[in-house]
DSSP file (Angstrom, degrees, kcal/mol; ACC not computed):
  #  RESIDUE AA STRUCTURE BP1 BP2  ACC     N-H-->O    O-->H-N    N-H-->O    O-->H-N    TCO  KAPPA ALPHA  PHI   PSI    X-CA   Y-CA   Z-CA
    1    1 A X              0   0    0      0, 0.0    20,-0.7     0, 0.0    64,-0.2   0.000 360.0 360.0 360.0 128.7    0.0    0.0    0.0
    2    2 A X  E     -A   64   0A   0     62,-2.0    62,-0.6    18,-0.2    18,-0.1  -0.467 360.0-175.7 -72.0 154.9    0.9    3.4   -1.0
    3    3 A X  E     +A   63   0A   0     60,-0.2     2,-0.5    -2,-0.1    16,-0.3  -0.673  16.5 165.8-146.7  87.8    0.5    6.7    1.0
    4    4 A X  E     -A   62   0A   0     58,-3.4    58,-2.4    14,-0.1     2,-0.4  -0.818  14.2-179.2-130.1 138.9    1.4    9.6   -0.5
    5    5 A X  E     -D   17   0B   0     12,-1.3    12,-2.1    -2,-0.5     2,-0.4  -0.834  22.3-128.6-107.0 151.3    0.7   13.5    0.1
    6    6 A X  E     -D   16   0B   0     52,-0.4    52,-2.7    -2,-0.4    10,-0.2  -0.838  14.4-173.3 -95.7 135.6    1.8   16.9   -1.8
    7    7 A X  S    S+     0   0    0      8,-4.0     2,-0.3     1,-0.5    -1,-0.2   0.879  86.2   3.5 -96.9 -52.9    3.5   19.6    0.0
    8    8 A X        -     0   0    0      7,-0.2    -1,-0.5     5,-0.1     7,-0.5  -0.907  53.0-170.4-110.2 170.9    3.0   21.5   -3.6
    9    9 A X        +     0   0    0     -2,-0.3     2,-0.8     5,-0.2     5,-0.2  -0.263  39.0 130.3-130.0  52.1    1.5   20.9   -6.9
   10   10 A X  B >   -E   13   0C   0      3,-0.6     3,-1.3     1,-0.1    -2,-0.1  -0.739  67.1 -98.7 -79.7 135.4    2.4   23.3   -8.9
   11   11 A X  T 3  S+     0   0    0     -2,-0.8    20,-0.2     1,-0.2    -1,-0.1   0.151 106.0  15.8 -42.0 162.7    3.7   22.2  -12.0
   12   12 A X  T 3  S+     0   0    0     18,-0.8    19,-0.3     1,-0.1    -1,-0.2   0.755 124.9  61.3  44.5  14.9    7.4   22.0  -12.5
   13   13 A X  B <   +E   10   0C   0     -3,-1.3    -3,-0.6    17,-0.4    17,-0.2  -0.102  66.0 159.6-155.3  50.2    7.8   22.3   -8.5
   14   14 A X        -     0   0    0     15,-1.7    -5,-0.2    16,-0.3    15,-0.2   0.031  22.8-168.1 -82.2-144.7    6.1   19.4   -7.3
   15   15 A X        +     0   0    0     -7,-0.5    -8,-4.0    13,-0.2     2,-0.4  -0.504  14.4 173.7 158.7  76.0    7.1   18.3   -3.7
   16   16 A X  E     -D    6   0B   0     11,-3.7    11,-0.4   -10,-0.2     2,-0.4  -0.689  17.2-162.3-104.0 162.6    5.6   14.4   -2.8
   17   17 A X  E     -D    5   0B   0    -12,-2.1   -12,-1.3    -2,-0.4     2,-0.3  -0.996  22.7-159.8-141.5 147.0    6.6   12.7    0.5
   18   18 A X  E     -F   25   0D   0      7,-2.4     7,-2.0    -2,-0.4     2,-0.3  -0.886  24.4-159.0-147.7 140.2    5.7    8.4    0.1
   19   19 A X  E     -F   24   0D   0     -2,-0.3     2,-0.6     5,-0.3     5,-0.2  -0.948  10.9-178.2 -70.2  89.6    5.1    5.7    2.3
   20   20 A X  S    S-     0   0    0      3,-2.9     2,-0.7    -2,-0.3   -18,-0.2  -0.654  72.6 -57.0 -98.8  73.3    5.8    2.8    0.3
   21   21 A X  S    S-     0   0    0    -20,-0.7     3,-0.0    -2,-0.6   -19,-0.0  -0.840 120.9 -21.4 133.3 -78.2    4.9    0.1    3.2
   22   22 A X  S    S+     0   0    0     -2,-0.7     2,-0.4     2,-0.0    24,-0.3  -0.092 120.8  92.6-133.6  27.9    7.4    1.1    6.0
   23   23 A X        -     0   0    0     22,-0.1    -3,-2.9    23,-0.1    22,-0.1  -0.981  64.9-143.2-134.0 124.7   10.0    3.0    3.7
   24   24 A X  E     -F   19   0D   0     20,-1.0     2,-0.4    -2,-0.4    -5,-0.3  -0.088  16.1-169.8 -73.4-179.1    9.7    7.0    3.2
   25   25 A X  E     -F   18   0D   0     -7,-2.0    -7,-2.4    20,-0.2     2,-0.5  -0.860  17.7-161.3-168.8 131.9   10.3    8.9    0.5
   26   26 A X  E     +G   42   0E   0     16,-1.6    16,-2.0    17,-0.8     2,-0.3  -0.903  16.0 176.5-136.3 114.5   10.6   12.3   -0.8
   27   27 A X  E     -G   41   0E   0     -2,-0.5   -11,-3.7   -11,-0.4     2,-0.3  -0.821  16.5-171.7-110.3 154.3   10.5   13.6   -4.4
   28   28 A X  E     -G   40   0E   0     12,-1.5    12,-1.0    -2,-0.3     2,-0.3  -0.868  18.1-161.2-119.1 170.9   10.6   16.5   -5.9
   29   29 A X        -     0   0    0     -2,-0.3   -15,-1.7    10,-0.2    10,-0.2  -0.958   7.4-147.6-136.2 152.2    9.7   16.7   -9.9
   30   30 A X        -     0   0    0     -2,-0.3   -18,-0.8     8,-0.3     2,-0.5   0.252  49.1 -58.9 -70.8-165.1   10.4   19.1  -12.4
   31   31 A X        -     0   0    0    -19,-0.3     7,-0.6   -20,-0.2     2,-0.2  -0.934  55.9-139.8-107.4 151.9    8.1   19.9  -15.4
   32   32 A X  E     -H   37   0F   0     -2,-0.5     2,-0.4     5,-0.2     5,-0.3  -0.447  16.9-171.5 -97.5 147.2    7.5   16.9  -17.7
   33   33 A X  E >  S-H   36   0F   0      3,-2.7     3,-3.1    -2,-0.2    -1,-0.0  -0.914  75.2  -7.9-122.6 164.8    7.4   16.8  -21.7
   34   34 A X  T 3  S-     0   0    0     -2,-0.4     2,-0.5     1,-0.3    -1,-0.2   0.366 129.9 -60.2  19.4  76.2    6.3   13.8  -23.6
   35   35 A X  T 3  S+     0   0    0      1,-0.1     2,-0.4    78,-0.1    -1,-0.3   0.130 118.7  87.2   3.1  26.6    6.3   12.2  -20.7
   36   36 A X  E <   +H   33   0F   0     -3,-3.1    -3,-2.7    -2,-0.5     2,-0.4  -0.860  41.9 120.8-122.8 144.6    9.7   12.4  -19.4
   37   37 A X  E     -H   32   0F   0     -2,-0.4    -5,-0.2    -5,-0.3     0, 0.0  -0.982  55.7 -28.0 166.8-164.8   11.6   15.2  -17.2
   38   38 A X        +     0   0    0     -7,-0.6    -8,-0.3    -2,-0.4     2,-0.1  -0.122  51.3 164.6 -53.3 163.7   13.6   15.8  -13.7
   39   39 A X        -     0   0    0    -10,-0.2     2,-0.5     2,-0.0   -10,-0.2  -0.496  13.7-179.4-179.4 124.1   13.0   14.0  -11.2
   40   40 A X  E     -G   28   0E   0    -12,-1.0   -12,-1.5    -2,-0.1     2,-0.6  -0.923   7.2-170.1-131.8 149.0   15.0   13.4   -7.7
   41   41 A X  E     -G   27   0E   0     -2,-0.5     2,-0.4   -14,-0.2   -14,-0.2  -0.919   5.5-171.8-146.2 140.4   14.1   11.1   -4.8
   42   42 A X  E     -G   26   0E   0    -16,-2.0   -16,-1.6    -2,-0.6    -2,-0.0  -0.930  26.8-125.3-110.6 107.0   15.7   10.8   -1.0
   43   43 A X        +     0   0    0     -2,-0.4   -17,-0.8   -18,-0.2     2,-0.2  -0.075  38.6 179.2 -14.6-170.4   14.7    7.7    1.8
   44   44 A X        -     0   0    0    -19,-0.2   -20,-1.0   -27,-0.0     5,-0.2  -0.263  39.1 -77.1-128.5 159.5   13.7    9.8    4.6
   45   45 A X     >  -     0   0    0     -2,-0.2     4,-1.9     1,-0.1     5,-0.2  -0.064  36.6-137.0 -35.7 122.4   12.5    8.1    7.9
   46   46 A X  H  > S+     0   0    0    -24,-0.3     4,-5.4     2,-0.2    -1,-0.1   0.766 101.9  58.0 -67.8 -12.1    9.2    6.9    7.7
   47   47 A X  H  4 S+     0   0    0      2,-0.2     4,-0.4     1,-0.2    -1,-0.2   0.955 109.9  50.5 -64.5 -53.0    7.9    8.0   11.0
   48   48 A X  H  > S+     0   0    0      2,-0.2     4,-1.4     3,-0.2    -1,-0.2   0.751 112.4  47.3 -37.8 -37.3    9.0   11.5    9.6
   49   49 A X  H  X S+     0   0    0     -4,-1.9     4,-1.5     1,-0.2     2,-1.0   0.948 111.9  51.0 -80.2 -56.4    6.9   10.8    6.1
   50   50 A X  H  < S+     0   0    0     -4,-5.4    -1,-0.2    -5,-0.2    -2,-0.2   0.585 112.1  43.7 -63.3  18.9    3.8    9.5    8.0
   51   51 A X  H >> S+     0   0    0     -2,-1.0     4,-4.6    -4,-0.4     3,-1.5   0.613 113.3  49.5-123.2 -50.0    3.7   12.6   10.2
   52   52 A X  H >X>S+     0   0    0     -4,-1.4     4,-1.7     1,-0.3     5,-0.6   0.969 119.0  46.4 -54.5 -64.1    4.4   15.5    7.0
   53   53 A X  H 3<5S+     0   0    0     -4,-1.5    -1,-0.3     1,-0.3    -3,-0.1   0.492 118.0  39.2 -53.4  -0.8    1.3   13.3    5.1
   54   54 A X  H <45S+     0   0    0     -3,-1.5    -1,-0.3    -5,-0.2    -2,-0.2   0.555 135.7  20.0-159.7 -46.3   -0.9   13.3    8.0
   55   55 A X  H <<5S+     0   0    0     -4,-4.6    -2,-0.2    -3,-0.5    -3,-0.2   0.381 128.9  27.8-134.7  25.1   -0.1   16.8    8.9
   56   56 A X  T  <5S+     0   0    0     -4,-1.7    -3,-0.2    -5,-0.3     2,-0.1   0.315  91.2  98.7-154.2  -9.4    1.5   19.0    6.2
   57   57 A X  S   <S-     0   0    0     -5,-0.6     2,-0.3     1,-0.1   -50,-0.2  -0.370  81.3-101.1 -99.2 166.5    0.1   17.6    2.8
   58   58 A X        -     0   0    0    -52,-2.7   -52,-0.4    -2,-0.1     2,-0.4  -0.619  59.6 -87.3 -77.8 155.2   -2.5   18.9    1.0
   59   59 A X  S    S+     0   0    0     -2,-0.3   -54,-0.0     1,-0.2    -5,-0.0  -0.924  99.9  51.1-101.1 149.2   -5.6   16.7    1.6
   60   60 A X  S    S-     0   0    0     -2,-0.4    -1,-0.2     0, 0.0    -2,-0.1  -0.180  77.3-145.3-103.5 122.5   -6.8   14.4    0.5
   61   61 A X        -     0   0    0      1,-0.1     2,-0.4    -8,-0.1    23,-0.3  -0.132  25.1-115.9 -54.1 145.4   -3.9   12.2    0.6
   62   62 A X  E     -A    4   0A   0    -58,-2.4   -58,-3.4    22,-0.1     2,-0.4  -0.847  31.7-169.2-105.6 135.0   -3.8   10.0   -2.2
   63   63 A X  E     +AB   3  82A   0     19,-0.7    19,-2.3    -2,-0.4     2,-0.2  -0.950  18.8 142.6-154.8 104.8   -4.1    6.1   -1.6
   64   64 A X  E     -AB   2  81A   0    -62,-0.6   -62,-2.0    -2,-0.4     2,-0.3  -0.949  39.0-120.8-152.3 173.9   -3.6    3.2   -4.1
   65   65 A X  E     - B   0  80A   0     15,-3.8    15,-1.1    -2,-0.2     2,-0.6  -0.869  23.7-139.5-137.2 116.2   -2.1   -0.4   -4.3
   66   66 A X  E     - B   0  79A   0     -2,-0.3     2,-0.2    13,-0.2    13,-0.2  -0.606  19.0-178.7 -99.6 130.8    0.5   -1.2   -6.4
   67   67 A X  E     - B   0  78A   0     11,-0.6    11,-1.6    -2,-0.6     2,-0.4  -0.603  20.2-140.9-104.6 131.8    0.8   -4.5   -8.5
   68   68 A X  E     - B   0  77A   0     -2,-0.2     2,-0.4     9,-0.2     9,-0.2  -0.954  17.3-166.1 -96.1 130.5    3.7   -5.1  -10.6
   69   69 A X  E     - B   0  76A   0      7,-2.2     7,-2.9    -2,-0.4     2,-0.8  -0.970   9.8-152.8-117.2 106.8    3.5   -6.7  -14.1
   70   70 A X  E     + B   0  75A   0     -2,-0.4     2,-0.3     5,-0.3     5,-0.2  -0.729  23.2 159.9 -95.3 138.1    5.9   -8.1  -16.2
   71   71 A X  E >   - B   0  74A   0      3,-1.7     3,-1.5    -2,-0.8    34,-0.1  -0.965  64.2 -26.5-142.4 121.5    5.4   -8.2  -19.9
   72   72 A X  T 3  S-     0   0    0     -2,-0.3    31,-0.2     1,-0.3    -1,-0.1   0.859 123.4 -42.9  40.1  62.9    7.6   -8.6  -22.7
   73   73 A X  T 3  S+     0   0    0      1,-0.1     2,-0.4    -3,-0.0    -1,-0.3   0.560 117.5 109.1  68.7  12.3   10.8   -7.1  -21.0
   74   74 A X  E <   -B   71   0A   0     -3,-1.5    -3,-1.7     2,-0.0     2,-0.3  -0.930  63.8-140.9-132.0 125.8    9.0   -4.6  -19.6
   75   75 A X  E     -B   70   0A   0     -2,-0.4     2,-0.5    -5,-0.2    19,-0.4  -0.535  23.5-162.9  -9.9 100.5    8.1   -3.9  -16.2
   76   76 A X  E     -B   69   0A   0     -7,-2.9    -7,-2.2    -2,-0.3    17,-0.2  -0.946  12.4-154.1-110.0 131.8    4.4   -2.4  -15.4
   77   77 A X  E     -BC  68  92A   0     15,-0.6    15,-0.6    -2,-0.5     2,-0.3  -0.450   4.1-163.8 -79.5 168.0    3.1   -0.8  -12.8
   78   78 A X  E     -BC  67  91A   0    -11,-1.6   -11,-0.6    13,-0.2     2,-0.4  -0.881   6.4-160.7-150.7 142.5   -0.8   -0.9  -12.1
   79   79 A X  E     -BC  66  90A   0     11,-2.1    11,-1.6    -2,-0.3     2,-0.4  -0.966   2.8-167.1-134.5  92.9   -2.1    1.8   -9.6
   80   80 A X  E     -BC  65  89A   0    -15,-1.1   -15,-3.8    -2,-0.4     2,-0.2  -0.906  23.2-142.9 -96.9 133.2   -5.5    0.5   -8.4
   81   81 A X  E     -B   64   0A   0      7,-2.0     6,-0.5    -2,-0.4     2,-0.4  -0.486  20.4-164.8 -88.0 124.5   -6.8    4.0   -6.6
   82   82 A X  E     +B   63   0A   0    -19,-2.3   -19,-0.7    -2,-0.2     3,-0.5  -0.898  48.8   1.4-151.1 172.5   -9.0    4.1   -3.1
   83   83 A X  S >  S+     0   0    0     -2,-0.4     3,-8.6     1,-0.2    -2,-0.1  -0.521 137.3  16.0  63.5-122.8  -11.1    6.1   -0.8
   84   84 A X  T 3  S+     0   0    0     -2,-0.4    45,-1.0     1,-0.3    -1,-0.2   0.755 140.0  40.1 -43.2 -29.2  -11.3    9.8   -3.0
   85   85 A X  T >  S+     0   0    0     -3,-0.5     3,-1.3    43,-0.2    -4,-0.4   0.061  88.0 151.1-115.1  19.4  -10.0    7.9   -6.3
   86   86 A X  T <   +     0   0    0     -3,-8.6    -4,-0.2     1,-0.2     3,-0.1  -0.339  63.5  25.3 -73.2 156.2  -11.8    4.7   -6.2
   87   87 A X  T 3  S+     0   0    0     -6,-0.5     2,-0.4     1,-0.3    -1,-0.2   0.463  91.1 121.6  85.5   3.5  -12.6    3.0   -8.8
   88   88 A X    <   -     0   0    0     -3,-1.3    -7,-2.0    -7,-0.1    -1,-0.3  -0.897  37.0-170.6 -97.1 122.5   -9.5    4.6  -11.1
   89   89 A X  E     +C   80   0A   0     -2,-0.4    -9,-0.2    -9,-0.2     2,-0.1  -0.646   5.6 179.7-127.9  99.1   -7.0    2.1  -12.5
   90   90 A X  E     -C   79   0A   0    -11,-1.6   -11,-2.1    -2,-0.3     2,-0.5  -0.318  11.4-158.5 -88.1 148.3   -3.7    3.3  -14.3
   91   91 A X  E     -C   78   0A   0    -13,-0.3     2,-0.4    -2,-0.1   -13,-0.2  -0.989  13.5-174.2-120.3 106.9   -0.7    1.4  -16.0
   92   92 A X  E     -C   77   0A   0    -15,-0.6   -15,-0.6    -2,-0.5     2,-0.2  -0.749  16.0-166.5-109.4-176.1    2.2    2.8  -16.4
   93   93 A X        -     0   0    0     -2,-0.4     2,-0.3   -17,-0.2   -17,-0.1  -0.956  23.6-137.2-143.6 141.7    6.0    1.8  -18.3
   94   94 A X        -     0   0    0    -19,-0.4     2,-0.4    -2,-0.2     3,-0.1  -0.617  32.5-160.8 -95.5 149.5    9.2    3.8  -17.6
   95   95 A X        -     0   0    0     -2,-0.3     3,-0.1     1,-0.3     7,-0.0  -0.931  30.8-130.9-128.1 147.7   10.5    4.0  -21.4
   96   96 A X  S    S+     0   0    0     -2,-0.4    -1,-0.3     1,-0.2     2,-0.1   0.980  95.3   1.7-101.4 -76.3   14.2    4.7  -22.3
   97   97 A X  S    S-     0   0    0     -3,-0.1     3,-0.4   -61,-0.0    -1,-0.2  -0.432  73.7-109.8-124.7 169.5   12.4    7.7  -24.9
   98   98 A X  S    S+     0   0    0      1,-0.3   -63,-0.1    -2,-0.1    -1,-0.0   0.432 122.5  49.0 -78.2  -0.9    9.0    9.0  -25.9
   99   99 A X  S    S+     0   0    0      2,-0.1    -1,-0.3     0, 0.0     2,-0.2  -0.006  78.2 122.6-135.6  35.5    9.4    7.4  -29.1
  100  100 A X        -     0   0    0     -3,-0.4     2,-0.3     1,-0.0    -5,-0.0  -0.285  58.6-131.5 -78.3 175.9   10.7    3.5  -27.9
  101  101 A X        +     0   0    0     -2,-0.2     2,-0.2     2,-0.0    -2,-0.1  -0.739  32.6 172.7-160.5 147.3    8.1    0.8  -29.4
  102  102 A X        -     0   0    0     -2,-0.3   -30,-0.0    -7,-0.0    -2,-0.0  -0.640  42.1-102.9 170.2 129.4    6.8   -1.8  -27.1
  103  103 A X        -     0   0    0     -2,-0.2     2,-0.5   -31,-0.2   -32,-0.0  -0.127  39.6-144.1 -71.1 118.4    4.4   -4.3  -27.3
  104  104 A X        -     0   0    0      2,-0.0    -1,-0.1     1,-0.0     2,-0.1  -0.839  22.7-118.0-113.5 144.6    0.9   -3.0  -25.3
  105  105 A X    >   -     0   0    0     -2,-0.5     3,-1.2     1,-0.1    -1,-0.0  -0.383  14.7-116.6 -63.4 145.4   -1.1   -5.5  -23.3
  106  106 A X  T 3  S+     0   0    0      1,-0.2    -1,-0.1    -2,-0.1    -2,-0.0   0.795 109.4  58.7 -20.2 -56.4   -4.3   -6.6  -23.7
  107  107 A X  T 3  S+     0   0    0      2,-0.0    -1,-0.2     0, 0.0     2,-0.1   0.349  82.1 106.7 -69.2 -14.8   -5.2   -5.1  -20.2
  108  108 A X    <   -     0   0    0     -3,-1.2     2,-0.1     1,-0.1     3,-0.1  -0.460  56.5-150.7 -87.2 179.6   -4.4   -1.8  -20.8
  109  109 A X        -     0   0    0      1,-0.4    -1,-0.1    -2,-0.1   -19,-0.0  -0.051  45.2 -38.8-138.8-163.5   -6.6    0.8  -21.3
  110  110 A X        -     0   0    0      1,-0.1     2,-0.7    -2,-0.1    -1,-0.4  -0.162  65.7 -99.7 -69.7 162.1   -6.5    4.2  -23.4
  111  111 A X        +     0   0    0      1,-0.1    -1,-0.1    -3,-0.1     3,-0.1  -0.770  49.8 165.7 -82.1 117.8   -2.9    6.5  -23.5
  112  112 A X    >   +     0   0    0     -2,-0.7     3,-0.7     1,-0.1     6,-0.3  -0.055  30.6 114.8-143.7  69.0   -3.4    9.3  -21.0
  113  113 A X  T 3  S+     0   0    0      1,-0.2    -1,-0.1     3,-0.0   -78,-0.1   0.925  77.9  49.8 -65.4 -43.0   -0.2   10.7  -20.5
  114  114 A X  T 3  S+     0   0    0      1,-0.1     2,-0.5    -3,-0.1    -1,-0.2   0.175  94.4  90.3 -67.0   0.7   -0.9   13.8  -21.8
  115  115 A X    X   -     0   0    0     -3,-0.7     3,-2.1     1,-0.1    -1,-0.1  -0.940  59.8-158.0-122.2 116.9   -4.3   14.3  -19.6
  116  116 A X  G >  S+     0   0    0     -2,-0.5     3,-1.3     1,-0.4     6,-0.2   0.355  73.0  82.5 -62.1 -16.5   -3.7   15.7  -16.8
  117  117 A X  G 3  S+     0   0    0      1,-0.3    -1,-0.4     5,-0.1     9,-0.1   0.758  89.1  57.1 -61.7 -17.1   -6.3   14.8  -14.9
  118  118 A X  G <  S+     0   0    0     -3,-2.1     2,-0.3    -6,-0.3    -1,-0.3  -0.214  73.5 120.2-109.3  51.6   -4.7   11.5  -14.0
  119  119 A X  S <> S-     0   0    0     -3,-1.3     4,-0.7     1,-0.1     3,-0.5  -0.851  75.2-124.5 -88.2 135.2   -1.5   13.1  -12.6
  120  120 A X  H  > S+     0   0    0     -2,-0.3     4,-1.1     1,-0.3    -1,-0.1   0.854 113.7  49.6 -65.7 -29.7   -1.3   11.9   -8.8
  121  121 A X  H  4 S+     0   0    0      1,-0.2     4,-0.3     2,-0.2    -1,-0.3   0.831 104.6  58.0 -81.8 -23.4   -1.1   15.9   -8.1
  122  122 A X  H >> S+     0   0    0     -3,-0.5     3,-1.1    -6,-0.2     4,-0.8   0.862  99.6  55.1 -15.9 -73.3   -3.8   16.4  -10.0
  123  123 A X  H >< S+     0   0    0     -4,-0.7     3,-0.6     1,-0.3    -2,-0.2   0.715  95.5  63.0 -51.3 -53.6   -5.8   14.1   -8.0
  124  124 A X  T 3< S+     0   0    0     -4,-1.1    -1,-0.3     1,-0.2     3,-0.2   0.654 110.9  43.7 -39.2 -40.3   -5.3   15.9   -4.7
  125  125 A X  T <4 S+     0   0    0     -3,-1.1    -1,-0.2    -4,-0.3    -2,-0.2   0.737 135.4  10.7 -89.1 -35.0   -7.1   19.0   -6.4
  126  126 A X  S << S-     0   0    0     -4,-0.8    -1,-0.3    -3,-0.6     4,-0.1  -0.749  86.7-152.5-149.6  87.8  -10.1   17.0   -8.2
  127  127 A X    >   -     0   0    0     -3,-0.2     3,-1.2    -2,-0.2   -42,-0.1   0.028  26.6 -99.5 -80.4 169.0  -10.0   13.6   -6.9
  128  128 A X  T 3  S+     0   0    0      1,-0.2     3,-0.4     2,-0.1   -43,-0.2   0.787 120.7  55.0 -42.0 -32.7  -11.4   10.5   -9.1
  129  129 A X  T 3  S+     0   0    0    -45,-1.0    -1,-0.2     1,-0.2    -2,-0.1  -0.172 105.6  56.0-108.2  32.4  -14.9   10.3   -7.4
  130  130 A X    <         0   0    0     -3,-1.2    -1,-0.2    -4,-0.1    -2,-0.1   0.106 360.0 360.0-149.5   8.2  -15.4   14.0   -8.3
  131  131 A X              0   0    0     -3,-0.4    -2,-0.1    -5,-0.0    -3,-0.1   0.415 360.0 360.0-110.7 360.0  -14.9   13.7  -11.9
């Protein structure tokens, strides 16, 4: 189970703190093109991430479980969404380029990298169940 809050979401200055089970995590991102751009991430303690989500994020802290899937050399995540964003299910693939070739599963759904609504900072602002 994921737990993750934004301290911003502006674009190009986002600011998450993660609890991926019992390990924290703090990213910041840049702004994205084609679906690629900066991005740096630091451990931090996790007692430290659960107390910044719980008391410093924007609400509503965003909530998913993520299942890995391998397919054809490639690694995919699946981000099943809960509480404010149930019933949303995403796939992604990390891609060398925007323009790599790769085999799409059955199981996936429509491209929406470019719609912004399903950006996890996004969500925080207009959650799933709001739509």
């Amino acid at each position: 189970m994921y737990r993750q809050g934004y301290l911003n979401t502006e674009p190009g200055r986002i600011v998450r703190v993660r609890l991926e089970g019992n390990r924290g995590k703090l990213t910041l991102k840049g702004r994205k093109e084609r679906g690629s751009g900066d991005e740096y991430e630091y451990d931090i303690p996790a007692n430290d991430a659960a107390y910044i989500i719980d008391n410093l994020c924007l609400k509503p802290i965003i909530e998913k479980i993520r299942y890995k899937v391998d397919f054809k050399g490639y690694a995919w995540e699946v981000d099943e969404f809960l509480k404010e964003n149930k019933g949303l299910v995403v796939e992604e693939i990390e891609l060398e380029s925007s323009f790599q070739e790769f085999e799409k599963p059955a199981w996936v759904g429509e491209d929406v990298t470019e719609d912004q609504r399903y950006k996890n900072a996004n969500l925080v602002k207009k959650p799933f169940t709001k739509w």
